[in-house]
C-alpha positions as CSV (number, residue, x, y, z in Angstrom):
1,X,-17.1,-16.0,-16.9
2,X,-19.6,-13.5,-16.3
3,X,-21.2,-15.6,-13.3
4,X,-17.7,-15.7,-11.7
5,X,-17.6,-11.9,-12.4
6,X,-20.5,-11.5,-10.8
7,X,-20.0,-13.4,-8.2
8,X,-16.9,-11.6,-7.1
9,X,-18.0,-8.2,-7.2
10,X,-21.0,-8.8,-5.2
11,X,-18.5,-10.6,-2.4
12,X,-16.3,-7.9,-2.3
13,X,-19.5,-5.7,-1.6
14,X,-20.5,-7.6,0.6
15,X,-17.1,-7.6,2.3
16,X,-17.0,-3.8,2.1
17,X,-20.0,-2.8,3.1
18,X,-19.0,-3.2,7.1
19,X,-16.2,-0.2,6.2
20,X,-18.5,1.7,5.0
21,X,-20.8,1.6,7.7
22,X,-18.2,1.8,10.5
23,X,-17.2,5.0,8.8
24,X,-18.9,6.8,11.0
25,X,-19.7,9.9,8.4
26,X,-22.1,12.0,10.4
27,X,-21.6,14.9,8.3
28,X,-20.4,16.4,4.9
29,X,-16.9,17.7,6.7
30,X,-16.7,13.9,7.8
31,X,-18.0,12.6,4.1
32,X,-15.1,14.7,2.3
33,X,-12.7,13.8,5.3
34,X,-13.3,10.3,4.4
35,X,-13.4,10.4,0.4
36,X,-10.1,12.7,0.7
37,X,-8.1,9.8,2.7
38,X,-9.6,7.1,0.7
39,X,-7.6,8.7,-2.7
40,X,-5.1,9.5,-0.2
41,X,-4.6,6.0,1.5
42,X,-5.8,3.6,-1.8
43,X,-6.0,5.3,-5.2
44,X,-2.7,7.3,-5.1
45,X,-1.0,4.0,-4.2
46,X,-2.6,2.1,-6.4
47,X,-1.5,4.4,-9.4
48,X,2.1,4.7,-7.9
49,X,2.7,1.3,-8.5
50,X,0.7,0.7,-12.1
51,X,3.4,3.2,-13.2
52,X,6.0,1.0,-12.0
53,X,4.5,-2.3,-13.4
54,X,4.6,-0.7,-16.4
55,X,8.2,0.9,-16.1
56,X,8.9,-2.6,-15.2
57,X,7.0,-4.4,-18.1
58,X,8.6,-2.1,-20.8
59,X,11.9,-3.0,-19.3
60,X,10.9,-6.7,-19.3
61,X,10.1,-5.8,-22.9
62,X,13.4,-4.2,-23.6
63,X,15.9,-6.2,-21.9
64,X,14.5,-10.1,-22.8
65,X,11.9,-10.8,-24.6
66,X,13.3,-7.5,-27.4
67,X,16.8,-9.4,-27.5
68,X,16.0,-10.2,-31.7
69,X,13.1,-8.0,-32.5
70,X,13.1,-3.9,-33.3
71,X,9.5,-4.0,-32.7
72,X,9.5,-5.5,-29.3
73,X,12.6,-2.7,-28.3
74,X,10.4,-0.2,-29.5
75,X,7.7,-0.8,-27.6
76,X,9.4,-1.9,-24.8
77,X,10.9,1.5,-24.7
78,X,7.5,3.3,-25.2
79,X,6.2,1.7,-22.4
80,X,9.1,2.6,-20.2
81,X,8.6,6.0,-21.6
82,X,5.0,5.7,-20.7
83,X,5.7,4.6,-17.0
84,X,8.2,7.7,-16.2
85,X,5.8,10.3,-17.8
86,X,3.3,8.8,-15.1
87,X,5.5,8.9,-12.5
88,X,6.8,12.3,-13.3
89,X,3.2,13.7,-13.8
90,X,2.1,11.7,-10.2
91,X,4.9,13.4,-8.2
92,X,4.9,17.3,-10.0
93,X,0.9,16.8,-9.1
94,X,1.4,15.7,-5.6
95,X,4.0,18.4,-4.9
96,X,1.7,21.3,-6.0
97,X,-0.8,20.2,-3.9
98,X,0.8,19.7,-0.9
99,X,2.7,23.6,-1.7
100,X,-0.6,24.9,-2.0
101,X,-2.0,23.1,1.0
102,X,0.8,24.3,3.3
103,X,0.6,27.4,2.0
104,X,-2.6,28.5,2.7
105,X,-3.0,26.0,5.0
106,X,-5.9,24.9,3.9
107,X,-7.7,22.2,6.5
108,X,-5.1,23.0,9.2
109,X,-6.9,25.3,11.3
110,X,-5.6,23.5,14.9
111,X,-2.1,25.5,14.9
112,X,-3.3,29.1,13.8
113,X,-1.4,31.5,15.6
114,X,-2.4,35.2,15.7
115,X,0.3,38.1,15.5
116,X,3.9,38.0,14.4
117,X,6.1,35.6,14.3
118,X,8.8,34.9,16.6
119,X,12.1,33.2,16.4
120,X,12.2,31.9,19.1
121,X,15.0,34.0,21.0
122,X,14.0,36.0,23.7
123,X,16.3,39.3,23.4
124,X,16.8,41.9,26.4
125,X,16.6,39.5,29.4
């Protein structure tokens, strides 16, 4: 087992290591760039949907293999319990953020505009 083990995680390193490289980080902006999307584009997703395997487990739990047993309910129900805390805690998480990001705009420094808004209506002509 441990041979197989092995044997995967140096292929997958092997595998990965050409995404690294073509990374192209030349700098610590591009480094932070590039740790920041890789939560963004593969750990957030990742968790998203253990919280719905488990949501979905628990109900698996609950619904047919709890059909004689307390016990089984019980935890059937903790687990789906479990799952919605996660996804509640994901999404109240990810919505701060992305209020605090797009309120001080932080990284968005393309579109800054000096002086006051406008409505867009052009009044007196």
């Amino acid at each position: 087992m441990k041979k197989a083990l092995a044997l995967t995680t140096g292929t997958l390193a092997v595998f990965a290591l050409p995404l690294v490289s073509f990374a192209a980080i030349n700098n610590v902006s591009d480094a932070g760039s590039f740790i920041i999307n890789t939560i963004n584009n593969v750990l957030v997703p990742v968790l998203f949907a253990l919280a719905f395997i488990v949501f979905l487990w628990g109900a698996f739990d609950v619904f047919i293999l709890g059909s004689g047993s307390d016990e089984v309910k019980q935890k059937g129900k903790n687990l789906m319990l479990y799952g919605l805390i996660g996804f509640f805690v994901m999404v109240s998480i990810w919505g701060l953020v992305n209020l605090l990001t797009g309120t001080i705009s932080f990284g968005n420094n393309a579109n800054v505009t000096g002086g006051t808004p406008t409505a867009g209506v052009q009044v007196g002509q």
